[in-house]
N, C-alpha and C positions, 0 to 999 in steps of 0.2 A: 507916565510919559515914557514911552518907546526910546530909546537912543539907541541908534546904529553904529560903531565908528571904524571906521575904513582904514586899512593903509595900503597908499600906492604907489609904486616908483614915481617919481616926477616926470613931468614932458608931455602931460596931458594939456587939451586946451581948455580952458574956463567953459567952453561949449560941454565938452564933453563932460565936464565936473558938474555941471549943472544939470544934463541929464543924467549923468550916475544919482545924484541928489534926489531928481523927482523921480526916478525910476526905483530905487530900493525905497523912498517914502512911500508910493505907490503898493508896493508888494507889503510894507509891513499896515498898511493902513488895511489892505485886503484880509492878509495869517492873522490879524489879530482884530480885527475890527474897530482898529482907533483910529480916533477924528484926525485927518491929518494936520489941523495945530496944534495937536501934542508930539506930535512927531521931530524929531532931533536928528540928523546926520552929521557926523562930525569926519571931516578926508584928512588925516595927516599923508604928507607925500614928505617921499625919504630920497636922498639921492642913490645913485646905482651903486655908488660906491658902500653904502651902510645896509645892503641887504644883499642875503647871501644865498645862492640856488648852487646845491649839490657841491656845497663847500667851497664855491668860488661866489665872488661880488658879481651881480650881476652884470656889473658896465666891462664881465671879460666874457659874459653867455652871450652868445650870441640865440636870440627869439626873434 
């Protein structure tokens, strides 16, 4: 059973979480040729404050 598990800043919408979902289930059902009900994605979303680009939090990066 494949498991994927993601981490991403928060402030996405459930649209979007749902195609990231069937889009990386997709890719690993193809690299690996498993049925996609084995397949597992798991999103932990972090706030901007608890992750850090170039040694600053990102809610001070501006992207």
């Amino acid at each position: 059973m494949p498991i994927a598990q993601l981490h991403i800043l928060e402030g996405r919408s459930d649209e979007q979480k749902e195609r990231l979902i069937r889009e990386v289930s997709e890719a690993i059902a193809r690299a690996l040729d498993a049925p996609m009900p084995s397949i597992r994605v798991i999103i932990s979303e972090m706030p901007r404050t608890h992750f850090g680009i170039g040694g600053e939090p990102a809610s001070k990066v501006k992207r």
